[in-house]
C-alpha positions as CSV (number, residue, x, y, z in Angstrom):
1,X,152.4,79.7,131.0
2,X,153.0,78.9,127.2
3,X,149.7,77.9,126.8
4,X,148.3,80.8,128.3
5,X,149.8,83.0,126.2
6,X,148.6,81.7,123.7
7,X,145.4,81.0,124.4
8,X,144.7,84.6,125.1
9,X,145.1,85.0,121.5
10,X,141.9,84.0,120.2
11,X,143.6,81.2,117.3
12,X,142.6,77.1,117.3
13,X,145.5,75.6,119.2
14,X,145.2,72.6,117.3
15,X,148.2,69.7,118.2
16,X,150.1,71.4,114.9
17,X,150.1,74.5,116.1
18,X,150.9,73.5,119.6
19,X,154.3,71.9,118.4
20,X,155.0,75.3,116.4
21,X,154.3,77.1,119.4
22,X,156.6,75.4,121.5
23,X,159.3,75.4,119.2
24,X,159.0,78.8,119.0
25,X,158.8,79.4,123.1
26,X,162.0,81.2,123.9
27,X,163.7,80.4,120.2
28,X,166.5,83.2,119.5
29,X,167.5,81.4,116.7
30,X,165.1,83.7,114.2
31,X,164.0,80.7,112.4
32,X,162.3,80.8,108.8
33,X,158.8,78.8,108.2
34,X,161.1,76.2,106.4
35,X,163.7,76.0,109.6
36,X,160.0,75.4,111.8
37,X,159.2,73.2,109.7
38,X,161.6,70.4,109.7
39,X,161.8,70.9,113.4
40,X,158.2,70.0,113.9
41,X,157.8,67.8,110.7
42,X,158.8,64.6,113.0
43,X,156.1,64.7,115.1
44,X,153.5,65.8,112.6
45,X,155.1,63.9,109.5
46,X,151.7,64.9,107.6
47,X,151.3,68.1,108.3
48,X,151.7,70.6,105.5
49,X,154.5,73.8,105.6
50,X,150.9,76.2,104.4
51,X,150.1,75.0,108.3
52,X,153.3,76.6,109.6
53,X,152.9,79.6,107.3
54,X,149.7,80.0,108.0
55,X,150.2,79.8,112.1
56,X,153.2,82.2,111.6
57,X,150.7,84.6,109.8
58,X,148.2,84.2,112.2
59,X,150.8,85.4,115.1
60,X,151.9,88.1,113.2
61,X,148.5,89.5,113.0
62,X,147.9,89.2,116.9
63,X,151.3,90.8,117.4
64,X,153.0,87.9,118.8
65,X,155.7,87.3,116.5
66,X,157.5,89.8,114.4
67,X,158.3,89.2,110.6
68,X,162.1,90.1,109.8
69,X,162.8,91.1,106.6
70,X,166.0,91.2,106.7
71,X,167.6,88.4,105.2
72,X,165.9,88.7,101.2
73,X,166.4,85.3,100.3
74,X,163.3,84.0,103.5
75,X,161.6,85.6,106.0
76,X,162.6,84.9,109.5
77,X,160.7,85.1,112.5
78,X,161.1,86.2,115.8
79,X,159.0,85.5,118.6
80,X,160.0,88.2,121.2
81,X,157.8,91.0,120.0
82,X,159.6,93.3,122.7
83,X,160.6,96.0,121.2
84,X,164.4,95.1,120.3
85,X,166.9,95.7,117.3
86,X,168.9,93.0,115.3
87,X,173.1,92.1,114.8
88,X,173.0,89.9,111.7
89,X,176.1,88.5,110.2
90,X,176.6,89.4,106.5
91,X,178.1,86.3,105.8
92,X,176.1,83.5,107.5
93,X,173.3,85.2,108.7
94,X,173.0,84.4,112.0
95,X,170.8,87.2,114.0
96,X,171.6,88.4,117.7
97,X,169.4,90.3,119.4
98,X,170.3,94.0,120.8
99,X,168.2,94.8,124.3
100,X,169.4,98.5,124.4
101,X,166.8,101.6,123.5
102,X,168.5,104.1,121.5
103,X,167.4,107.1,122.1
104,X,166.8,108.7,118.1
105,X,165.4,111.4,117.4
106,X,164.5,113.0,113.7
107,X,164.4,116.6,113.2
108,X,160.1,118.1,113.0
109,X,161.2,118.9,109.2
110,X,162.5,115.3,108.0
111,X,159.6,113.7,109.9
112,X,156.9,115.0,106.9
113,X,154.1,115.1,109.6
114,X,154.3,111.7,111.3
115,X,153.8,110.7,114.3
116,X,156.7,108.6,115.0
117,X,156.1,106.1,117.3
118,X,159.6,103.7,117.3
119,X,162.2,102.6,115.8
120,X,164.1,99.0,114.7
121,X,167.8,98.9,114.0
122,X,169.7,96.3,111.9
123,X,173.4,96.2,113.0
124,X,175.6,94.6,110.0
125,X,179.1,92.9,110.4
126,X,180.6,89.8,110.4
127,X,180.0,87.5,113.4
128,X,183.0,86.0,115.5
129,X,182.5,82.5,114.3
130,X,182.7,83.2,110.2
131,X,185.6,86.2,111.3
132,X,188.0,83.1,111.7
């Protein structure tokens, strides 16, 4: 199924990109390049972190991963690219993932002409873990 997926994206699925793949598979961690690669840098000890980046950017352009910018000291990734919104904890960071559509609307004269076609909400707080 995994390599399905991926295959219908049209990228090399070299062994690298395989192991980033997989790590990725169901990951709702939100993991940065660096976070992907230690995880994979075991079984590829010579493979560079431009590999990860690079197969990162490469899924972002095919729409299979989304780039969060929400934490401004790295990039994040998220590989559900279902349209969903974020909980992040202010103090660690750790991102949860809201499956709920809110239904927003912005008034015809704040809209300046767009077309708008969705939305993506960042929840803030502090998670139960660093609340204790």
């Amino acid at each position: 199924m995994m390599m399905e997926k991926y295959r219908n994206l049209h990228i090399k699925l070299t062994p690298q990109r395989l192991a980033i793949l997989s790590y990725l598979n169901g990951n709702t961690s939100h993991p940065s390049a660096e976070d992907i690669y230690k995880a994979v840098q075991g079984q590829f000890p010579t493979m560079s972190f431009a590999t990860v980046y690079n197969t990162l950017e490469a899924l972002k352009n095919k729409g299979s991963v989304q780039e969060l910018k929400i934490d401004h000291a790295k990039k994040r990734y998220d590989p559900d690219s279902t349209i969903h919104h974020h909980l992040i904890c202010n103090k660690c960071k750790n991102i949860i993932d809201i499956h709920k559509d809110f239904n927003l609307s912005l008034p015809d004269e704040m809209t300046e002409g767009f077309d708008v076609l969705g939305n993506s909400i960042e929840f803030y707080g502090i998670c139960s873990k660093c609340n204790k």
